[in-house]
Each structure stands twice: as structure tokens, then as C-alpha cells.
C-alpha positions in Angstrom: 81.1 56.3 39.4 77.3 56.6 39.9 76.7 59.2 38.0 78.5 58.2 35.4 76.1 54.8 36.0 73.2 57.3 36.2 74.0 58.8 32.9 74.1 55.7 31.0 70.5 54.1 32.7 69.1 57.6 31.7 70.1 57.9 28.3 70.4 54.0 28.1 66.5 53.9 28.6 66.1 57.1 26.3 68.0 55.1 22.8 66.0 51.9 23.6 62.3 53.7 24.0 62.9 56.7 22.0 60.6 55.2 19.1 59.8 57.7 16.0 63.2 59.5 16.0 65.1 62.2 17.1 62.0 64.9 18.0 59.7 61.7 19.9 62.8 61.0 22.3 63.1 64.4 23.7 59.7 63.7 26.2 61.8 61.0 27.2 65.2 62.9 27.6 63.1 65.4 29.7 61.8 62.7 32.2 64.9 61.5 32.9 67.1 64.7 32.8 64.5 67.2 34.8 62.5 64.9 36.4 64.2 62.0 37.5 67.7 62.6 38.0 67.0 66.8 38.6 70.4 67.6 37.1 68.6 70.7 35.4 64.6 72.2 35.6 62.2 72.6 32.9 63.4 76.2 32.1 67.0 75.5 31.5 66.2 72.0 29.8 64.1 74.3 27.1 67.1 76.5 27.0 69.8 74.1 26.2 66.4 72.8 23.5 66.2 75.2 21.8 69.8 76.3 21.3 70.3 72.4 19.9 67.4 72.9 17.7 69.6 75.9 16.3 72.6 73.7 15.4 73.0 71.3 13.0 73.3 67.7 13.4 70.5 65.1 15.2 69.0 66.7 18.0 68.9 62.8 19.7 73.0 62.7 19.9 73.5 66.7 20.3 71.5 66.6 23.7 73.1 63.7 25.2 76.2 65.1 24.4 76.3 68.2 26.2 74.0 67.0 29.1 76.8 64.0 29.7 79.2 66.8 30.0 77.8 69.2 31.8 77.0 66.4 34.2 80.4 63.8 33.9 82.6 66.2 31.9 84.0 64.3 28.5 83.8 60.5 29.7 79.8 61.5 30.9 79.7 63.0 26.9 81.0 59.6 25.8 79.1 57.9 28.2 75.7 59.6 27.4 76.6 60.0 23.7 77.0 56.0 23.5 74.5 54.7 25.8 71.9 56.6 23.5 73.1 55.1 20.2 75.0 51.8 20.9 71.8 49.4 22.3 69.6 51.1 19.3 72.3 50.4 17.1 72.3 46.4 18.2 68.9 46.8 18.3 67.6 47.7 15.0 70.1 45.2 13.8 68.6 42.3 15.6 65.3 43.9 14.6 65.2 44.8 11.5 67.1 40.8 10.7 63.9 39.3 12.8 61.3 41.5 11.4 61.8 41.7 7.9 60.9 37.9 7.7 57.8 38.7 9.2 56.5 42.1 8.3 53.8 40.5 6.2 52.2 39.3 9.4 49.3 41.6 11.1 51.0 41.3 14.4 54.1 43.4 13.0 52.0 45.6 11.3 49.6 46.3 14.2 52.9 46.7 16.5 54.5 49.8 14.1 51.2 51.3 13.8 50.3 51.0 17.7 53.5 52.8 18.2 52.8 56.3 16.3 50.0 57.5 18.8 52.0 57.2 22.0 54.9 59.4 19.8 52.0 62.0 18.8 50.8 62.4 22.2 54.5 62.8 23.9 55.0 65.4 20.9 51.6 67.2 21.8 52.9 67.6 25.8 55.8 68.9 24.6 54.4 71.5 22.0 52.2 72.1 24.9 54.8 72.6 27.1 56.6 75.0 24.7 53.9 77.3 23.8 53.0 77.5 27.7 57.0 78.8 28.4 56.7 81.0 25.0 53.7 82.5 26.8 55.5 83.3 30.4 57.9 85.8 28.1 55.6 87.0 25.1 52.3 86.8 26.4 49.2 84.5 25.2 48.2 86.9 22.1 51.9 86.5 20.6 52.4 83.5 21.2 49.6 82.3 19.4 50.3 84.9 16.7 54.0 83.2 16.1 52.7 80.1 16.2 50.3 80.6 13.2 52.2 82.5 11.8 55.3 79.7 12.1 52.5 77.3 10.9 52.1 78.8 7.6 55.7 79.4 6.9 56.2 75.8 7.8 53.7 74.1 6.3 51.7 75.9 4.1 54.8 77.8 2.1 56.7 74.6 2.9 60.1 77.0 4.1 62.7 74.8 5.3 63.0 74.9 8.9 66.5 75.8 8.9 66.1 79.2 6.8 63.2 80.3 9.2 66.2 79.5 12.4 68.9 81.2 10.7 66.5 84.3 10.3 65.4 84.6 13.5 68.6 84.4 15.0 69.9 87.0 12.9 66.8 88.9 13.8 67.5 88.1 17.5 71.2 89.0 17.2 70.3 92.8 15.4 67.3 93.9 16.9 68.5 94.6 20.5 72.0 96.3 18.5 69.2 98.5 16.3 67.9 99.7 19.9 71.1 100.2 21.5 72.2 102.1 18.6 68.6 104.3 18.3 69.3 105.1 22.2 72.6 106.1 21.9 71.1 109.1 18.9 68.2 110.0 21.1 71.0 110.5 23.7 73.6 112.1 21.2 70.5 114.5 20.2 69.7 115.8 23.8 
């Protein structure tokens, strides 16, 4: 029963900061998952990242979701999944009834833009923090290579970021076949 309590204070305090979207909650899903509660460390959380970032579907309900059942099996999944979207839910509804009557006003204005920084800067630690892991396997010179390189693709030839994952995985998935295969001829030829 507590961890099942854990799980929803964790993800409960995730849906209710997590301002700026899907991407600006994952700082937050981090702190709570690695650092507070230690149910995983930063290597596997950037694992189980990036293989979410491969699927489709919000990244904000995908990680919840499998962290609640790795943790609490399918109720922690429910659990996790609902704690993260039921209070923003209720939220944005009281919010957005409240607000809209007032958005004229600087005070709303100067809230929402307030906001934005603090969701730049948690994105920064995090690029930070994957570039840094990036590093540990592919060195500082690729790294930074890939992530120009990614840059331009991005943003520059506007590519959607789903046709550059797809491609990379398929290039992950038939390079180390292409080297099996070019060992097994060098050992054939012998």
C-alpha cells in the first residue's frame, strides 16, 4: 500500500508542476523516480527515455505507465498513469474557467511568461545530462558531431523527428547484422 501511495505523491506532484508539456515534465519525473524514491538510477531512467521517445504516443503518460508497473505491477500503471493526468485534468478545467475572464490582466500575463524560463532551464539540465551520458559511450568528438549534425536535420532541414528515429533505429538494428555477417565471410575465406 505505500508504494502504491508513493507512486501517486510522485507522479501526483509530477501532473500538477509539469508546466510546458510533455518534454518540461520529464526533469520532474527524474527527481522523483531516481532521486527521490531510487526505484531506478540515472543510467536506466535514460534507457527506459529514450526507448519512450521511440514510440509513439505522449512521452508524459508513456513514462508513468511503465514506471507504475515496473514498480506496482498494473494497479501502480493505473495508479501512476492517473495520478499524472487526473489533477491536471481538474486543473486546467478550473483554470482555464478562472483565467480566461482575466487574461487581459498583467498579472496573468506576467504569470505564463514567468513560467517558460524555469521550463528552458529544466530542459537545458537535461540536454545537459544527455549529451554528458552520449559522451561516456561515443566519446566528446561524436557526440558533439551528432549533435550538430541532429541540429541541422532538425531544425535547419525541418525533418520530422520521427523519420530521423525510425532511421536510426533501422540503422541501429542492421549495422551490427552487416558486421556479423562481414565476419562470418572473413571467417568463411580463411
Amino acid at each position: 500500500m505505500r508504494t502504491h501511495w508513493n507512486l501517486f505523491i510522485a507522479f501526483f506532484r509530477v501532473g500538477i508542476l509539469g508546466f510546458g508539456g510533455g518534454p518540461a515534465s520529464i526533469p520532474l519525473i527524474q527527481k522523483e523516480v531516481v532521486d527521490h524514491y531510487k526505484w531506478m538510477d540515472n543510467e536506466e531512467f535514460g534507457d527506459i527515455l529514450a526507448l519512450a521517445n521511440t514510440l509513439p504516443g505522449p512521452i508524459a503518460t508513456k513514462l508513468p505507465g511503465y514506471i507504475g508497473y515496473r514498480v506496482g505491477q498494473t494497479l501502480g500503471m493505473i495508479n501512476a498513469v492517473l495520478a499524472t493526468i487526473v489533477p491536471t485534468i481538474l486543473l486546467m478545467i478550473v483554470l482555464l474557467t478562472t483565467l480566461s475572464q482575466f487574461r487581459e490582466f498583467n498579472w496573468v500575463q506576467g504569470m505564463t511568461a514567468a513560467v517558460v524560463p524555469v521550463v528552458g532551464m529544466m530542459m537545458a539540465v537535461l540536454t545537459w545530462q544527455f549529451a554528458r551520458k552520449a559522451s561516456i559511450g561515443l566519446g566528446w568528438v561524436k557526440t558533439c558531431i551528432f549533435l550538430v549534425l541532429f541540429f541541422i536535420i532538425l531544425q535547419i532541414l525541418n525533418v520530422h523527428p520521427g523519420i530521423l528515429i525510425a532511421v536510426l533505429l533501422i540503422l541501429a538494428l542492421s549495422l551490427p547484422a552487416r558486421k556479423r555477417q562481414r565476419k562470418n565471410k572473413e571467417g568463411e575465406d580463411i
